[in-house]
N, C-alpha and C positions, 0 to 999 in steps of 0.2 A: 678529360676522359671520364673523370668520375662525373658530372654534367650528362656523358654520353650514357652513360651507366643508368643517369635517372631516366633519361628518356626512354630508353630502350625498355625498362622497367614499366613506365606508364604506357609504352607501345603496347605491350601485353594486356594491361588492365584496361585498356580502351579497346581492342579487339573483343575480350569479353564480354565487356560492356554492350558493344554492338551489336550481341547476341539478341539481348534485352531489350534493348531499342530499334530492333528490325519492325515489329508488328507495329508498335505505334507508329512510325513515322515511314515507313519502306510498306509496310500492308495494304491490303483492299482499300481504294480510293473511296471514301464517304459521297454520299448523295450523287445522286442526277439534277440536272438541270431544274426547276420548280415547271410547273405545266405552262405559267407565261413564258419562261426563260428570261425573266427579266430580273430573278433576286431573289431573297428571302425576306426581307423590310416591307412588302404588301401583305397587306392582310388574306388570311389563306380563304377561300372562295365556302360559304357557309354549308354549303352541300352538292360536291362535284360529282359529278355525272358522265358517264361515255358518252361520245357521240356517235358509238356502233347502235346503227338502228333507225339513226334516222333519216326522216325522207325529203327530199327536195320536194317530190308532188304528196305528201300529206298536206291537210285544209292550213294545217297554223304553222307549217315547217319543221313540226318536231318530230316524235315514235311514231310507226303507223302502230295501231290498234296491236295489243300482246294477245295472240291467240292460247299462249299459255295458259291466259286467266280462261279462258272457254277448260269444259270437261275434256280430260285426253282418256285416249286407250290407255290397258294399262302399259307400263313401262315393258320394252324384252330388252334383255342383255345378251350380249355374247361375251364367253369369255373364253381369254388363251391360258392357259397355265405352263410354266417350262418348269420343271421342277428342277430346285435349289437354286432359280434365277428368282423367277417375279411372277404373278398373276394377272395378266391386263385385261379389263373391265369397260366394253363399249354399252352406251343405251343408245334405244331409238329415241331418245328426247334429247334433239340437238345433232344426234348422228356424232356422239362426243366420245372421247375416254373419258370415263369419270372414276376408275380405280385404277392406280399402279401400287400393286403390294408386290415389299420385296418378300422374298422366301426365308433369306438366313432369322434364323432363329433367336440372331443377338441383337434385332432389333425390337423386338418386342419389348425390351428394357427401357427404348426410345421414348420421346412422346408421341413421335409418330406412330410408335408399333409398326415400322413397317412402310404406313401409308404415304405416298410422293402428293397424293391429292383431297383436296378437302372433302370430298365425299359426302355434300350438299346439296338441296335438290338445285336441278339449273347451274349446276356447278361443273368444272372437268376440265377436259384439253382439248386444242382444236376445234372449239366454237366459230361456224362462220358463219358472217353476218358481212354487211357494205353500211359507210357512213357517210353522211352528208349524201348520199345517193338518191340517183331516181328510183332504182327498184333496191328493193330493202328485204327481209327474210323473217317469215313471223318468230317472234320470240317464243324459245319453248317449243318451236314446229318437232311435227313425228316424223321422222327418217323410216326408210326397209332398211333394214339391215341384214347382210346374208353373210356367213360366213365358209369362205372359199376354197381354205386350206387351212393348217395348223398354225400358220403365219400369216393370213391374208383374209381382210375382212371388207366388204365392202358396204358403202349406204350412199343412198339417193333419196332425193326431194325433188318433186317438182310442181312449181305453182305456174298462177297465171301468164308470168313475165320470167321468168327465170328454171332452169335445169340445173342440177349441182349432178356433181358426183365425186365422192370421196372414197379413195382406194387408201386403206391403209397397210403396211407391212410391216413388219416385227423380223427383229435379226438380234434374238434373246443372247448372243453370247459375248454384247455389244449393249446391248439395251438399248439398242434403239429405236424408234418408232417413224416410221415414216412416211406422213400422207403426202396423196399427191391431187390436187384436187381440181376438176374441170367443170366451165361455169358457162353455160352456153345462154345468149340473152336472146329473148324474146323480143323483140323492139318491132313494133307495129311500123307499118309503110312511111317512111317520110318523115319518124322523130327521129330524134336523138337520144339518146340517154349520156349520164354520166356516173359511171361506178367507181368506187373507191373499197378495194377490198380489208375487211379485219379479220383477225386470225387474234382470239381469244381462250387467256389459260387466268384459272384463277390457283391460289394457294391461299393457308390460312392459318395464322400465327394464333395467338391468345398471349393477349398486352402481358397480360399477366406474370407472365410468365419468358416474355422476351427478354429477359438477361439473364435465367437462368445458366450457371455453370458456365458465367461470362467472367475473364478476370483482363489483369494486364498482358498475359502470356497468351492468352486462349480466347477464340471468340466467343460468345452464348450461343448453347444449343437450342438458334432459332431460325426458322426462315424468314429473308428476307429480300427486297423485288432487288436482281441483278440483271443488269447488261453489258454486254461486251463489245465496245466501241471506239474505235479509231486504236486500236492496240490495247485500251484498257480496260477494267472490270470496276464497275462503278457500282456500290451497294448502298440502297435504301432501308435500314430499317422499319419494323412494321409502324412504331412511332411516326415517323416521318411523314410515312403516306398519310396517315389516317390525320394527318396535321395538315397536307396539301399535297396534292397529284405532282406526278413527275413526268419529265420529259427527255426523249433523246434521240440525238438523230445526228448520224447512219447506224444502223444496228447490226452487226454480223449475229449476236444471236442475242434475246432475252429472255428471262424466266424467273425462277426464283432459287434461292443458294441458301443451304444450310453448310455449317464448317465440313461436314463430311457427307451430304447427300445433295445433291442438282436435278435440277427440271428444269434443263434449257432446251428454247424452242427457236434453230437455225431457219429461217428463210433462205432457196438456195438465191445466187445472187444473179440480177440481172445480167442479163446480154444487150451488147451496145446500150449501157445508158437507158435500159427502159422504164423502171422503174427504181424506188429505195423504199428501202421500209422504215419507218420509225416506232415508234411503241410511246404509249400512256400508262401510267399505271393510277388506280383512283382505288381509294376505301370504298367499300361497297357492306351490308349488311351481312350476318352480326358481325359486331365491332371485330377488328380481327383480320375479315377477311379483303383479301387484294389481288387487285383484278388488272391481267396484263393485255392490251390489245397492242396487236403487230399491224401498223396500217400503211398501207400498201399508196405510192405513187396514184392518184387518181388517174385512171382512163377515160379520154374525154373522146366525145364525136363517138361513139356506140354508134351503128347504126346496124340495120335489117341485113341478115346475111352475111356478119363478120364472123370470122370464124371464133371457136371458142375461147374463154379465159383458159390457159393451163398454169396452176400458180405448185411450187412443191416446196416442203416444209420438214427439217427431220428433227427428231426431239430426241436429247438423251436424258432418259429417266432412269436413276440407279446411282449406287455408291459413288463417291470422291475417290477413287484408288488412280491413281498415274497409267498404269498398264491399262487397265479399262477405258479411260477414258483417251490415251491415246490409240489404240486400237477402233475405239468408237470416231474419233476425228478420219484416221483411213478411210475407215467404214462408209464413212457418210456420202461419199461421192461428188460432195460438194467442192466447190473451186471458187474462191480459195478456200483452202479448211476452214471451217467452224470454229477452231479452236479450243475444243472442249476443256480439253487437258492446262488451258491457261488457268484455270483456275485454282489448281495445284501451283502455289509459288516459292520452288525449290531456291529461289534469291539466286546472287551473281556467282555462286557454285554449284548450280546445280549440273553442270558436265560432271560436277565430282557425288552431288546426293544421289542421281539417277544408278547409278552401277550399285550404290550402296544399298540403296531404296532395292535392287535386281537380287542382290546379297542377301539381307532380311527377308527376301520372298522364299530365298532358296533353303535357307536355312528352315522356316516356319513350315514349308513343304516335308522334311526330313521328319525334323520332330515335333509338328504339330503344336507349338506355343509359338505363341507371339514374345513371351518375356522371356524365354529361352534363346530366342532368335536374336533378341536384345543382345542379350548377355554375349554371346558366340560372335556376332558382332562386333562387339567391343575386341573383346579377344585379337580379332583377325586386323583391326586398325590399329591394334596397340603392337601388334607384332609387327604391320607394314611400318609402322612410326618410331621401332625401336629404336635402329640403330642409329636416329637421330636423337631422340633421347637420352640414349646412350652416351652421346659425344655432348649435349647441355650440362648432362648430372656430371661428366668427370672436368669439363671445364668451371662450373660451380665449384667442384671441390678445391680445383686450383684456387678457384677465387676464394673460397674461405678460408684456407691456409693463408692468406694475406690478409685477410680483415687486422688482425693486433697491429701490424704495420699500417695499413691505410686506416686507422682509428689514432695512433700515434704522428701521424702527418696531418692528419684534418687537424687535431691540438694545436700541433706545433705551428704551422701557418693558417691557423682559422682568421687572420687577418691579413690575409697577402694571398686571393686566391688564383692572381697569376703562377707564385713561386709552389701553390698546392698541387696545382692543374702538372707543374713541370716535371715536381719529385713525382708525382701519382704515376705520369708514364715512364719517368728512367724506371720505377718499382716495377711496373708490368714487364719492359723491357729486362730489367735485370734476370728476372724470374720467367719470360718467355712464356706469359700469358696474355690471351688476349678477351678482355671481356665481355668482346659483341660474340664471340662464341657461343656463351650460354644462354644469350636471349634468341639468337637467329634460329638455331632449330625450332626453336618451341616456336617462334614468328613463321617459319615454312609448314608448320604443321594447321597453324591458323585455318585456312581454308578447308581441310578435313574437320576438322571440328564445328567451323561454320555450315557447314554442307550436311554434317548430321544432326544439329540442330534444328534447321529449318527439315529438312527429311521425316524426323520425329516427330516432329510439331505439327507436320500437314497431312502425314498418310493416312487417307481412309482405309487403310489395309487395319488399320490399329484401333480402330472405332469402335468401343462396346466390346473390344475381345480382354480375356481376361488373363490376368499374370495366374496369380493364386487365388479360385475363385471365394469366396466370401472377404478375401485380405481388399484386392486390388483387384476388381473385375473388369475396370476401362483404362486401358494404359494410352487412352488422351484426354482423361479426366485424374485432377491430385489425387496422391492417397488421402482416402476419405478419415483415415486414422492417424494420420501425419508420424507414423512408425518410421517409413523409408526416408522422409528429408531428417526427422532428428537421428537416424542414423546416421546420416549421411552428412554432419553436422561433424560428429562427433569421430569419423574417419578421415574428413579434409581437415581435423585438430592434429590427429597424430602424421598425417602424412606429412603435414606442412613439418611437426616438427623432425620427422627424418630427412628431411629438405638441407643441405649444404647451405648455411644461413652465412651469403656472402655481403650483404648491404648495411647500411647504417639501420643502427636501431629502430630510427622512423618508419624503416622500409621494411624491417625483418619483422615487425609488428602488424605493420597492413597486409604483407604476405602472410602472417602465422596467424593473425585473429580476423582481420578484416576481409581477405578470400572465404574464408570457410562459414563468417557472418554471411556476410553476400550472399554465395550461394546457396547458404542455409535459409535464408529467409525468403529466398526466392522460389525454392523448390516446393514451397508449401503453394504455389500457385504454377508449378510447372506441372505441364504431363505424365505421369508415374512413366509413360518409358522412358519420357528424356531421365529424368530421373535418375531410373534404372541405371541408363545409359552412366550418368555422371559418377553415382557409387561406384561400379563397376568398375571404372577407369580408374577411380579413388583409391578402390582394395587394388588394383596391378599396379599403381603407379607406384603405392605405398613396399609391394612386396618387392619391385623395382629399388624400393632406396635401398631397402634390408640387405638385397644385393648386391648394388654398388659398395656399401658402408663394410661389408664385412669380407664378401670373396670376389670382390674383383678385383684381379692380380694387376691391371694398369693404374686404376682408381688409389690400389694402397703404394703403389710404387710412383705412382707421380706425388701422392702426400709425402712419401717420405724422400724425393728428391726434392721438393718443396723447405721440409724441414733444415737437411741437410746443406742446400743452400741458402738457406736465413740462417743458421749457425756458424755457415763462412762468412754470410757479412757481418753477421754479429762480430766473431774473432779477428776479424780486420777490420771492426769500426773501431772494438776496445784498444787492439793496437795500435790505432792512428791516435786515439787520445791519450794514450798514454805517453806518445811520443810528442805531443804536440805540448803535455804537461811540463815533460820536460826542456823543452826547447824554451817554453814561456820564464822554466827557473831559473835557466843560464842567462835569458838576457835581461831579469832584472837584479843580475851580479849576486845571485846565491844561490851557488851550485846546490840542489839539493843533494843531501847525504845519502849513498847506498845503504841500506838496512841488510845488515851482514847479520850471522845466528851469533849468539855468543862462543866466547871456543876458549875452552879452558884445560891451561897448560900440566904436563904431568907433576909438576913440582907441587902445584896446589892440591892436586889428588893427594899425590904423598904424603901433605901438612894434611891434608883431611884426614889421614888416616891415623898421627900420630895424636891430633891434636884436636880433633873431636866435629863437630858441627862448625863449630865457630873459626875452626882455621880455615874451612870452607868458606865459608863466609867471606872471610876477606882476600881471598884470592882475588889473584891479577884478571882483570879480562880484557886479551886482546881483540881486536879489529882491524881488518884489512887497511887502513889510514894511519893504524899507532902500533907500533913494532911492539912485542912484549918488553917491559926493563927487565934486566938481568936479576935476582935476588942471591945474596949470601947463603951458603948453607950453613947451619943451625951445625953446630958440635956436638954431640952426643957425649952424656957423661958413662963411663965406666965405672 
């Protein structure tokens, strides 16, 4: 039992553990495939290149001619504004988005400031172009651009072999963007063509600066190229690419991810089989920037008179927040969903983070703090957790009322741990406790505590908002003054010791010093709200023992039925040995003697009193075994 007792102990310390170990090993899957798909062991290609752009009938097989480099008109923009959403930003160069800025105010703290896109010339979203094709699109081409409504923008090109048009729509309360684009081919009497459509988005990190506010707890606030395939999210750092292009294929969507901001770009999906999309991503110039093309199943056999391409694509640009981004998967009218919202990974409890995640919203609604929301929060799961709680701390107590006895049995048989293992349970049995009691609650509570961990750790809702602003202004970034973890150090010391200390020394020592180590030294690289969160729970847990310890009327009344039943065994264990003493004197033939009081007769009194101290003295003294002798009385002279 006591065996069980340890287990049950390390069940606990390994469930926390697991906290800590979810993002390395349970997190964002590293790398894409390399662009051969054939490994990381070849050497990476000296300067990779798209193959958006190039032509089957140019003279050498490569780009046709970049009309770019010719003089252009100047650039026009159109733009949307939704205010307290985002600003979307089209040019006629490319027929592209090349700005999505968000609105909130608390990005500008960002390195982004805001901006989803690199904001370079020949840069943006929705670039389209055909590769390995007969007819190709000048790079840099001028678009019309006309804008239609407050949501709806339209641009057309049209060259000598090909008609585009792109219809884009905006549904700001969702962020999402949605082009849909029709490609009508010019194909002379009698050829053929063969197109192969790309749908290009770039982003752009700075090396520099790619692990910023990166730790073991938290990713760095940096982009870098994601896509979402065959159920997973596989992420490239900017490193990577700019070391060797990546590859992937089937693609439900790709783009680029920061821990709290996305720019993913959904393809919707084939009917019957007609196509698949795959994606590239290559380093492109200055260092930094990375370049995603979405390529499209080739269409072969083109000829004069088919009807048009219709290809549609929806992008969601904007915060990491859960609610958003599943609203935005509805939104999208794609089948099957996009999955945007996968990217938020609430772990194997998130049936229990999502409601809680719904909690934090509502609260933050009422009173306007995010560290507020924390707090209240905690509150409302330590109340749902009570009355389990409740019933670990008073079965602790039972168990620490037994520690003197279960420390005087480990002594006694520390060499015979069958005969330990047997007293341990008649002891539990005698006293009608049982000690998977105290660890089971707190084991049922596990998944609530997992659940708001991972919840903490991933909400974009918590991004750059601030607790007390010049203290703690990002509660998913450490405190920058490490105040709250040596706080919070120095509160899991005293809680631990109001804690009913029912284990062996080894164990009462890694519960009293080694918990509050741990998560003292972890919290200097945890997110100020998980943080939050844990103090919180720290200072209730704590104001909970003070409770239990001093006026819970069950808690002092089961200690003192505890007492009073190790006083009875005590009283009838001394009795059993005192009888057993005596039974051991009689049978080796000497009876021990009764120890009777002394008792002295009145005649001795009488001599004491004629005769001084000394007749005292020699008085008779009887004992229950020797009858008093008779003495003479003494004559008296006249």
């Amino acid at each position: 039992m006591q065996d069980q007792g340890k287990r049950l102990l390390l069940a606990v310390v390994v469930a926390l553990a697991f906290m800590l170990v979810w993002n390395r090993f349970f997190g964002p899957k590293p790398d894409d495939k390399p662009a051969d798909g054939s490994g990381a062991n070849i050497a990476a290609p000296v300067a990779p290149r798209s193959v958006v752009g190039s032509s089957t009938e140019a003279p050498t097989g490569g780009k046709t001619p970049a009309l770019a480099e010719a003089p252009r008109s100047p650039e026009q923009k159109i733009s949307l504004a939704f205010p307290g959403k985002f600003t979307a930003t089209f040019s006629s160069y490319n027929g592209a988005l090349v700005s999505f800025k968000l609105a909130d105010p608390r990005y500008e703290r960002d390195e982004t400031k805001g901006e989803l896109l690199p904001g370079k010339p020949d840069t943006g979203a929705f670039i389209v172009d055909f590769a390995r094709s007969t007819y190709v699109l000048p790079r840099g081409a001028e678009w019309k651009g006309t804008k239609v409504s407050d949501t709806e923008v339209h641009y057309t090109l049209s060259t000598d072999t090909l008609d585009v048009q792109k219809v884009f729509t905006i549904q700001p309360d969702v962020f999402l963007v949605r082009m849909k684009l029709t490609v009508q081919f010019k194909v002379p009497a009698g050829k053929i063509a063969t197109q192969q459509l790309a749908v290009t988005a770039f982003a752009y990190q700075n090396p520099e600066t790619a692990d910023k506010g990166g730790s073991s707890q938290s990713m760095a606030r940096a982009w870098f190229s994601s896509t979402y395939s065959d159920g997973e999210i596989l992420h490239t750092p900017v490193e990577d690419v700019i070391e060797w292009p990546r590859f992937q294929t089937p693609v439900t969507w790709s783009g680029f991810e920061h821990p709290y901001l996305l720019a993913a770009y959904a393809p919707q999906a084939a009917k019957a089989n007609e196509y698949q999309v795959e994606k590239h991503t290559f380093p492109e110039d200055p260092k930094g920037m990375m370049r995603t093309d979405l390529l499209y199943t080739p269409v072969m056999q083109v000829k004069q008179g088919d009807p048009p391409m219709v290809r549609e694509i929806v992008a969601y640009l904007g915060p990491k927040n859960y609610t958003s981004l599943d609203k935005a998967d509805a939104a999208s009218g794609l089948e099957p969903s996009p999955g945007f919202k996968e990217t938020i990974d609430l772990g194997w409890f998130g049936f229990i983070g999502k409601p809680l995640l719904w909690l934090l919203q509502q609260f933050y609604a009422f009173f306007g703090n995010w560290g507020i929301a924390i707090i209240l929060l905690t509150f409302l799961v330590k109340a749902a957790t009570l009355y389990w709680t409740t019933k670990s701390m008073r079965s602790m107590k039972a168990m620490a009322a037994l520690t003197p006895q279960m420390k005087a049995l480990q002594e006694k048989y520390k060499g015979d741990r069958q005969r330990l293992q047997a007293e341990t349970m008649a002891l539990y049995k005698t006293h009608n406790v049982n000690p998977i009691a105290g660890c089971l609650p707190i084991l049922m509570q596990m998944p609530i505590w997992l659940a708001l961990y991972r919840m903490l750790s991933s909400a974009g809702e918590l991004y750059m908002q601030p607790f007390i602003p010049g203290w703690i202004d990002d509660l998913t970034a450490p405190d920058p003054t490490h105040v709250l973890p040596v706080i919070l150090v120095i509160t899991m010391f005293l809680q631990a010791r109001l804690t009913p200390q029912t284990g062996t020394s080894a164990q009462q020592k890694m519960i009293m010093y080694g918990m509050p180590l741990m998560f003292g030294v972890m919290s200097f690289f945890f997110p100020s709200g998980l943080t939050l969160y844990i103090f919180t729970n720290t200072v209730l847990s704590a104001l909970h023992s003070i409770w239990m310890n001093k006026f819970d009327k069950k808690s002092l009344a089961l200690v003192a039925k505890m007492k009073a039943n190790q006083d009875a065994v005590d009283a009838e264990k001394a009795a059993a040995e005192k009888a057993a003493e005596k039974a051991a004197g009689k049978k080796n033939g000497a009876p021990a003697k009764p120890v009777a009081k002394p008792v002295i007769d009145a005649e001795s009194v009488e001599a004491s009193d004629d005769d001084g101290e000394e007749a005292a003295e020699s008085a008779a003294v009887s004992t229950p075994s020797a009858a008093p002798r008779p003495r003479k009385k003494k004559k008296r002279r006249r």
